[in-house]
Every structure is written in C-alpha cells, then in structure tokens.
C-alpha positions as a Markdown table, in Angstrom:
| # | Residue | x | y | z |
|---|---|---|---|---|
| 1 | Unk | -132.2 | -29.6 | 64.6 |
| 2 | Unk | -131.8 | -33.0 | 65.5 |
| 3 | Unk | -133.9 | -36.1 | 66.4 |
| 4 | Unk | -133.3 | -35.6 | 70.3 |
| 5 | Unk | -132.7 | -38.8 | 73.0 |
| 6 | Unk | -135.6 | -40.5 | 74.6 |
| 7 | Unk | -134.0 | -40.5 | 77.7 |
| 8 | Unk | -135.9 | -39.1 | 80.8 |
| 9 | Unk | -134.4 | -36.3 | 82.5 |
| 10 | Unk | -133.0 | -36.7 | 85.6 |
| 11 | Unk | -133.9 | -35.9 | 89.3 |
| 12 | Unk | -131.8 | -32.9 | 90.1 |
| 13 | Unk | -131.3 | -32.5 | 93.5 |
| 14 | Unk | -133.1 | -30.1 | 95.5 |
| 15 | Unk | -130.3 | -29.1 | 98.3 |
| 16 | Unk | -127.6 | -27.0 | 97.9 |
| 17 | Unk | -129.3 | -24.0 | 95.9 |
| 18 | Unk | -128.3 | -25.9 | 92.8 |
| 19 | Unk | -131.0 | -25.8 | 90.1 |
| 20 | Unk | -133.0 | -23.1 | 88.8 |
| 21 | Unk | -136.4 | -24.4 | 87.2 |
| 22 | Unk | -138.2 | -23.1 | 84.0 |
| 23 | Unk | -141.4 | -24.4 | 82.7 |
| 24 | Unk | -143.3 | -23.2 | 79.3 |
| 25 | Unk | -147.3 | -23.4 | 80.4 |
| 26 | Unk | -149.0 | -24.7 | 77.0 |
| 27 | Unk | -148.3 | -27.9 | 75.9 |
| 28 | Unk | -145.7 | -28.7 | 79.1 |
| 29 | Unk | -147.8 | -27.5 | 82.6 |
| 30 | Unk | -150.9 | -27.2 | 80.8 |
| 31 | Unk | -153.0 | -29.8 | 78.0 |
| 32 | Unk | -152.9 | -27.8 | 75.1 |
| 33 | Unk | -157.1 | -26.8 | 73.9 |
| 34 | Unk | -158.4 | -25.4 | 71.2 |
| 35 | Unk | -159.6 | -22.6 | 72.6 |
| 36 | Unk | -156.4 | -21.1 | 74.4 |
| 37 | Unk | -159.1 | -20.2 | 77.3 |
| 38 | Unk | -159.8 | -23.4 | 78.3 |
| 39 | Unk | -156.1 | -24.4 | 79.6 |
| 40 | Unk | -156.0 | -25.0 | 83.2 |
| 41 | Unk | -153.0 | -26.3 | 85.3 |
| 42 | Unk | -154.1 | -29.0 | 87.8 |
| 43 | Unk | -154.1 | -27.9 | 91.6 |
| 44 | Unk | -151.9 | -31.1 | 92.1 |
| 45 | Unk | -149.3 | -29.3 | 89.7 |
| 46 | Unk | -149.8 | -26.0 | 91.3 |
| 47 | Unk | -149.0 | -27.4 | 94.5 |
| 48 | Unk | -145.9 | -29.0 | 93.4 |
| 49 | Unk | -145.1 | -26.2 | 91.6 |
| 50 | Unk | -145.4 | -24.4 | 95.3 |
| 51 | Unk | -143.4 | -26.5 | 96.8 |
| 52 | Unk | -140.6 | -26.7 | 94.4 |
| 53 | Unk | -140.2 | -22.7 | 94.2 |
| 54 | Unk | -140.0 | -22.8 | 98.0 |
| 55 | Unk | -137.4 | -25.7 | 97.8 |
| 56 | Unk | -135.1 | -23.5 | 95.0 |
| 57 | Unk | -136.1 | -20.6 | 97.1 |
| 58 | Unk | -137.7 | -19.0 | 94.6 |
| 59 | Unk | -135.5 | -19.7 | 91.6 |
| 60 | Unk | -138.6 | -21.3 | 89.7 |
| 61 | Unk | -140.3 | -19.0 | 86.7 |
| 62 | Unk | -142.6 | -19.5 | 84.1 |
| 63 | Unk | -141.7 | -18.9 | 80.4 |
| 64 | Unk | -144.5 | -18.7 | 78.0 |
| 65 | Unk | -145.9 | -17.2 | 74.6 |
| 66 | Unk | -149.1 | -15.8 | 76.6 |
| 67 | Unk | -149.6 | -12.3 | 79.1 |
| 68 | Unk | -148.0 | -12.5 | 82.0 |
| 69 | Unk | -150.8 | -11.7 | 83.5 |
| 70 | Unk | -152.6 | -14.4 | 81.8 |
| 71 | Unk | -150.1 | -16.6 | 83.6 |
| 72 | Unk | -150.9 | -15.1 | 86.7 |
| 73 | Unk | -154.5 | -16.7 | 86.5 |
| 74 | Unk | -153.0 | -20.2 | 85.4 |
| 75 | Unk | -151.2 | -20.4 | 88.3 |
| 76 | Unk | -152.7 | -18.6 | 90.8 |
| 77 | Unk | -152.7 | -18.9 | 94.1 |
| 78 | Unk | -149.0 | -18.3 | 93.2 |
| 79 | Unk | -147.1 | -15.5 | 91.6 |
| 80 | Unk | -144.2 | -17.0 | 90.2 |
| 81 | Unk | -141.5 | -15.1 | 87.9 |
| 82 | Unk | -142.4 | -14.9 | 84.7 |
| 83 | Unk | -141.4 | -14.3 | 81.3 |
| 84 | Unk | -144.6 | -13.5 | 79.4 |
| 85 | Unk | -145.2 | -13.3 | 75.1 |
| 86 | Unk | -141.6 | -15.0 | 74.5 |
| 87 | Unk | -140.1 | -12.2 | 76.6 |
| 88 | Unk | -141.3 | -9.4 | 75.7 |
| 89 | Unk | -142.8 | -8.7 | 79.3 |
| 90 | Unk | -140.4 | -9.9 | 82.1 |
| 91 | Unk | -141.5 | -9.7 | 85.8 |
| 92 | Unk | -138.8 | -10.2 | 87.9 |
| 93 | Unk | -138.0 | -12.3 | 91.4 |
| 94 | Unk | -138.8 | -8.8 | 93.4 |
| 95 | Unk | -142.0 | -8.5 | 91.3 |
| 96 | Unk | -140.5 | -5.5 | 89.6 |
| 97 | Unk | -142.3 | -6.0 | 85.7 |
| 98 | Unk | -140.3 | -4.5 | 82.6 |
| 99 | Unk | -142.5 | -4.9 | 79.1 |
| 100 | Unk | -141.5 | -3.9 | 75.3 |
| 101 | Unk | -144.4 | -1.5 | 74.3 |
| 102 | Unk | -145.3 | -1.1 | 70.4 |
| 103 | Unk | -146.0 | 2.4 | 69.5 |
| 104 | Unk | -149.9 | 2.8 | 69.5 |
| 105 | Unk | -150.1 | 3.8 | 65.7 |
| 106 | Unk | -148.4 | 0.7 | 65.0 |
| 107 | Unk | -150.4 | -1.4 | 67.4 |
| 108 | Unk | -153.7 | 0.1 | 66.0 |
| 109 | Unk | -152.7 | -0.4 | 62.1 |
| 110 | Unk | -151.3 | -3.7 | 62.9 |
| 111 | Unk | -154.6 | -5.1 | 64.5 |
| 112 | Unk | -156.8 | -3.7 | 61.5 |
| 113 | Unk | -154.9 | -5.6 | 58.7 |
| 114 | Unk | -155.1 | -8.5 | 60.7 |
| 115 | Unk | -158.7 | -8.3 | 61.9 |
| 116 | Unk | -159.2 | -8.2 | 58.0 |
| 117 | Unk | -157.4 | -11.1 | 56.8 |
| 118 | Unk | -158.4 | -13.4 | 59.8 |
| 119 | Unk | -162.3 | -12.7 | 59.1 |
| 120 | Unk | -162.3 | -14.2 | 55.8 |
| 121 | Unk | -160.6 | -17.9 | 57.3 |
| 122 | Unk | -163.4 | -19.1 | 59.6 |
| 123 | Unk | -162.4 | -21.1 | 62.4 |
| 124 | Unk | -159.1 | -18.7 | 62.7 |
| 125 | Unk | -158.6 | -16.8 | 65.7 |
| 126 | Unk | -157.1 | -13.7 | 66.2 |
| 127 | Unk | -155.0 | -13.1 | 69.6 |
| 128 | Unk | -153.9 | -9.3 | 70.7 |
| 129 | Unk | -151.5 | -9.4 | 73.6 |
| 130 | Unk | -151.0 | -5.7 | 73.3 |
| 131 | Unk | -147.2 | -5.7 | 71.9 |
| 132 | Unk | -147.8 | -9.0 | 70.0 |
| 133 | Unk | -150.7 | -10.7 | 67.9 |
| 134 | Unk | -151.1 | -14.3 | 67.9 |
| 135 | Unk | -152.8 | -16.2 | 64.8 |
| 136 | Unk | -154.2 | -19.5 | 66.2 |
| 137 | Unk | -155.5 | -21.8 | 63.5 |
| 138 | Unk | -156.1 | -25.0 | 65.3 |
| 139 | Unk | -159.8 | -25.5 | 64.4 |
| 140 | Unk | -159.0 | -24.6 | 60.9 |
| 141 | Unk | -155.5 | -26.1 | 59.6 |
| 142 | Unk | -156.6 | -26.0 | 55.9 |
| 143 | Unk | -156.0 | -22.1 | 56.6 |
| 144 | Unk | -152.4 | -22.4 | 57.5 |
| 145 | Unk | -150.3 | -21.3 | 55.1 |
| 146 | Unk | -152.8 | -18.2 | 54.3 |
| 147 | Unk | -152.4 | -17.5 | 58.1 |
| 148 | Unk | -148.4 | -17.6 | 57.2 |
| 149 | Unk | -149.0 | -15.6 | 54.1 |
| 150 | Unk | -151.1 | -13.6 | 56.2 |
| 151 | Unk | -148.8 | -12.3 | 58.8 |
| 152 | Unk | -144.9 | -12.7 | 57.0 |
| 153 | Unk | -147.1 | -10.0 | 55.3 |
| 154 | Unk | -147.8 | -8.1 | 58.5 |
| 155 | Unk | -144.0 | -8.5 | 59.6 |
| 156 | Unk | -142.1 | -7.1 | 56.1 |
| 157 | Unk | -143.8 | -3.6 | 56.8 |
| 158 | Unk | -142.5 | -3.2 | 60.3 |
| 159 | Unk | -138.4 | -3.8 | 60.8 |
| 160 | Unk | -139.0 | -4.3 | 64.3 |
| 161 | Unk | -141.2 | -7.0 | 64.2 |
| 162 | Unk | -140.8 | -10.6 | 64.0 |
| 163 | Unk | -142.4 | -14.1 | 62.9 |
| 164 | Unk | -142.4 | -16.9 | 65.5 |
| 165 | Unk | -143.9 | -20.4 | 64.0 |
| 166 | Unk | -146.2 | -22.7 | 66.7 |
| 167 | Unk | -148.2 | -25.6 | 67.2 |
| 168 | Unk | -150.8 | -24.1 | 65.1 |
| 169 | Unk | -149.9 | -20.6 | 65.4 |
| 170 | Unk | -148.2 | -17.7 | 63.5 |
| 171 | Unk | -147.0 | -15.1 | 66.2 |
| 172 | Unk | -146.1 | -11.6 | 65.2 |
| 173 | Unk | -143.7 | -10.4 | 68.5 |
| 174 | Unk | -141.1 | -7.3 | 68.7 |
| 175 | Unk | -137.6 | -8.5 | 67.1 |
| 176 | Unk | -135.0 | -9.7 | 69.8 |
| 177 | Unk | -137.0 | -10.9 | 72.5 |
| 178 | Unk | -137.4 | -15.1 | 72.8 |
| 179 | Unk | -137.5 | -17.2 | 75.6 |
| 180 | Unk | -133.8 | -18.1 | 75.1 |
| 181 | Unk | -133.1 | -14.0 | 76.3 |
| 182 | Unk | -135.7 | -14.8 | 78.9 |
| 183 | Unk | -133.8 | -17.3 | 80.5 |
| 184 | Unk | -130.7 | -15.6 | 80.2 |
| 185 | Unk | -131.8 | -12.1 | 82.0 |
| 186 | Unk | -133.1 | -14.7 | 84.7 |
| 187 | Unk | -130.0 | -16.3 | 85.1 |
| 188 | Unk | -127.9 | -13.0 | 85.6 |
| 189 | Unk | -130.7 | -12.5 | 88.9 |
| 190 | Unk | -131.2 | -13.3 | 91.9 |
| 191 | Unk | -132.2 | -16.1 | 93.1 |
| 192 | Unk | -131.3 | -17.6 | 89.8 |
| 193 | Unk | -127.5 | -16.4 | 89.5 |
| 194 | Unk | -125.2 | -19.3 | 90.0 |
| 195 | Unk | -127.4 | -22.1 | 89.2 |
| 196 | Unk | -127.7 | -24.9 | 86.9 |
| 197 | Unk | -131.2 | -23.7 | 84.5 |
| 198 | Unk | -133.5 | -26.5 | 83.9 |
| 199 | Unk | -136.2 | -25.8 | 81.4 |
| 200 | Unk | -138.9 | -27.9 | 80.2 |
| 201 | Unk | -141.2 | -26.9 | 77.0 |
| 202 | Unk | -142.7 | -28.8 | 73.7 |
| 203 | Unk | -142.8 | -26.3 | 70.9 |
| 204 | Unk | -140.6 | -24.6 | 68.5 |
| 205 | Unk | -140.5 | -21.1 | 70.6 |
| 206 | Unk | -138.9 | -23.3 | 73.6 |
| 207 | Unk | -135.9 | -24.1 | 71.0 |
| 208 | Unk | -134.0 | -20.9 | 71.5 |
| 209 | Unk | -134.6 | -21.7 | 75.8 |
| 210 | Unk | -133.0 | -25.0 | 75.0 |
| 211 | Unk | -129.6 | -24.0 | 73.2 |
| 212 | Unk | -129.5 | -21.0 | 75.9 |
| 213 | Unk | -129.6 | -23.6 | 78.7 |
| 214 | Unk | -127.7 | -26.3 | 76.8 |
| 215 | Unk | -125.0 | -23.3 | 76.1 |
| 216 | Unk | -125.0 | -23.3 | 80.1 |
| 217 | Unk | -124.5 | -27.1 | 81.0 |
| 218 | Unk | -128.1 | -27.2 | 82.0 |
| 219 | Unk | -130.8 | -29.9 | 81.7 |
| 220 | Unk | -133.0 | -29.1 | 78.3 |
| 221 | Unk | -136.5 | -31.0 | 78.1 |
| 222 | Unk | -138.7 | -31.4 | 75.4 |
| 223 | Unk | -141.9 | -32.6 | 76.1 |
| 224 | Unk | -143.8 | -34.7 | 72.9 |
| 225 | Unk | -141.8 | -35.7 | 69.2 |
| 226 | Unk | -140.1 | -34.3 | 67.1 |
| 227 | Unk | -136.3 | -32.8 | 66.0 |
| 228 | Unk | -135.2 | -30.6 | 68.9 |
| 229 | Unk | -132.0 | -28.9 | 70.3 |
| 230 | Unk | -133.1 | -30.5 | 73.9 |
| 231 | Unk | -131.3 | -33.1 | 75.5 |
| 232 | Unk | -133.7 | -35.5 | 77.3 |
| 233 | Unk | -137.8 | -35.8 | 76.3 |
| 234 | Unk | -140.6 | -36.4 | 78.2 |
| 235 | Unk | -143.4 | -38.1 | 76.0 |
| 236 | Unk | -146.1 | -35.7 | 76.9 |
| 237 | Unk | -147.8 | -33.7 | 79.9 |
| 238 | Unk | -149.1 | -36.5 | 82.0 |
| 239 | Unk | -144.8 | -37.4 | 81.8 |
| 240 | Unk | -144.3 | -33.9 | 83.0 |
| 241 | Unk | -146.8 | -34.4 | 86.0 |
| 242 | Unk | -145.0 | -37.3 | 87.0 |
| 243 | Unk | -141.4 | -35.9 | 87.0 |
| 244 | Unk | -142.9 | -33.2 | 88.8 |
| 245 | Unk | -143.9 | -36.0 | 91.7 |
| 246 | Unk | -141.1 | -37.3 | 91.8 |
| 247 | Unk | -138.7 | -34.2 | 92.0 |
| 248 | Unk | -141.1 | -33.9 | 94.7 |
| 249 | Unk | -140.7 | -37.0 | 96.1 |
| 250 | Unk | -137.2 | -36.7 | 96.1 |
| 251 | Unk | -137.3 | -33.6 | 98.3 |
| 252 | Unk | -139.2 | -35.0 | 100.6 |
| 253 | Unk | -136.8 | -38.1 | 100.8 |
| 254 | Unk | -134.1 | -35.6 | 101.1 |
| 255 | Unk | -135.6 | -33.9 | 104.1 |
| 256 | Unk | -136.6 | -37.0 | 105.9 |
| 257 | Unk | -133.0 | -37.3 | 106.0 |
| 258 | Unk | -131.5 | -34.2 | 107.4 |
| 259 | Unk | -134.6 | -34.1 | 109.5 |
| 260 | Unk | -132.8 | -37.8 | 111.5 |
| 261 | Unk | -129.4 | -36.6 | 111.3 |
C-alpha cells in the first residue's frame, strides 16, 4: 500500500441518483472504545445519516466487522443496508438478509480452543459473532502477537476459514467474504446499480472496500494515518462528522434552489 493524499474528499452531489454511500461504523461513524459496547453513533450523525439515505433514495449501507444486528442498535431509529462481519451476513435494500453459517461442530470446537487460549492473556477479549470470532486485545497489547499466534493457529485447522488483522484485533471469518465483496453485491442492486460507490472506513478490513470502489471510479476515504489504497483522508471522526454536515449542507443548498426555480 501506499502513503495516501491528504486531500479531503469532495462534496458529491446529491441530485441526479448519482452516488451511492458506504460507511464502516468503528473507527469512521463511531469513536472507537475499548470496550466494543460502549460505541455509540451521535443522534446528530444518525440524523444526517437519515437524511442522506432519503436523498440517494436509499442507496446508503453500512459495512462493518460487527452483527448486523448489532448495527441495527447503532443506528437505530434507522434500518439501513447492511453488510455485517466483513460480509459474511448481507441484508439487502428490500430487507431480505442472506448470512454464511459455520457448521455447528465447527463453531462449537472453534469457540473452546479459543476460550482456552484467551483466558490465560488477561485484559484479552473474546468476541463470538456466531460464523466469526473476534480477538480484541486493546486493553492488553503486550498480548498481541500471542493473540496472532493464537488464532493463525485456529485458522490452519479449518480451510475455510480466514485471518483478518485490525486495530487491535485478530478476526477469524469464513474465506471469501470482505467488505470489498460487500460493496460489490451492493452495487449489482437496486437502489445502488448505476451509481458512483463512495465508502469511507479507517482500518485495514476497509482496504479491500477501497480497491473495489477505486476499481469503479468511485470516491475511497480513509479516515486517520497511515499507508492505504484510498484516495482522499479524513484526519479522524470528528472530520467525518463534518463532511457529513456539509454533504448535508449542500443538499439543502441544492433544494433551496429547485425549490425557486
């Protein structure tokens, strides 16, 4: 990857059914905490996350590492679209929800040996999202390459499983699914089909969404430092906040407009 532009991404405008928006939740809608719990997405985001699905008419989804379901909560009053644990759960525009499944054997085994290793490195937490297992070690990162040891050990005894590296996580997820795939099964839908993807994330899963969108003329955001495939940055979530103002800013400019005409 390479050191990406500082440049801030620009207003894309609203009219025309030309954009579709994608946002990552941690670290881009949401402050990232230590305990993945206590992330919350302001009710001044919310709302202009409202209004800017109603402005795209709906071609607005979230793509994130957690549940969709714990997205749901995040977000709620809405119910946006939603590409939940990298992509391994995809709920559609028409609310129609498809989800890999890991056999239950598998699920079961998987959880023990990682129960066991994670109890000996206090401070380490152990997430089960039911098809994928996330290995958070934020409050302890003199743990983290025995957290790395500990699940490329998980991952070598099952084919169809996969390591995906974080911002203080190790996530064990079902081979093939990222939020690059995400973003393309969105774009081949309604209401997304035809537009110009914009998607906005800070962490090393968003990388794949960025050379999917970037493969597709699209805008690619990362928020925070470091090398990325994106093409603009934001500096961090406040930034995102306020691009988020002014996109809806913008709109409202826009219909002031074609309101006097």
């Amino acid at each position: 990857m390479k050191d990406t532009t500082t440049e801030t991404p620009p207003i894309p405008a609203l009219s025309g059914g030309k954009y579709a928006f994608f946002f990552d939740v941690d670290g881009t809608l949401a402050e990232i905490c230590a305990e993945p719990d206590d992330v919350s997405i302001p009710a001044s985001v919310r709302d202009n996350l409202k209004t800017l699905a109603a402005a795209t008419s709906g071609a607005l989804a979230l793509i994130s590492g957690r549940p969709v379901e714990q997205l749901d909560q995040l977000s709620a009053p809405l119910r946006l679209p939603a590409a939940g644990v990298h992509g391994a759960e995809l709920r559609d525009a028409a609310g129609n929800l498809h989800r890999v499944t890991l056999p239950e054997d598998v699920a079961h085994a998987l959880q023990k040996q990682l129960e066991k290793g994670m109890a000996v490195m206090p401070g380490t937490l152990l997430e089960a999202k039911g098809m994928a297992f996330a290995l958070h070690y934020r409050q302890a990162p003199a743990f983290q390459q025995q957290v790395l040891q500990l699940a490329e050990s998980a991952v070598a005894a099952y084919p169809d499983l996969m390591l995906q590296r974080g911002k203080c996580v190790a996530e064990i997820k079902p081979r093939g699914n990222d939020k690059g795939s995400a973003i393309t099964t969105f774009m081949q839908q309604a209401p997304f089909a035809g537009r110009i993807p914009v998607f906005v994330g800070d962490d090393l899963t968003d990388e794949k969404g960025f050379q999917v969108v970037n493969a597709m003329k699209g805008i690619s955001v990362k928020v925070g430092e470091g090398s990325s495939h994106a093409r603009y940055r934001l500096g961090r979530v406040s930034d995102v906040y306020q691009w988020l103002e002014a996109l809806q800013r913008h709109l409202t400019i826009t219909n002031n407009k074609e309101t006097t005409l």
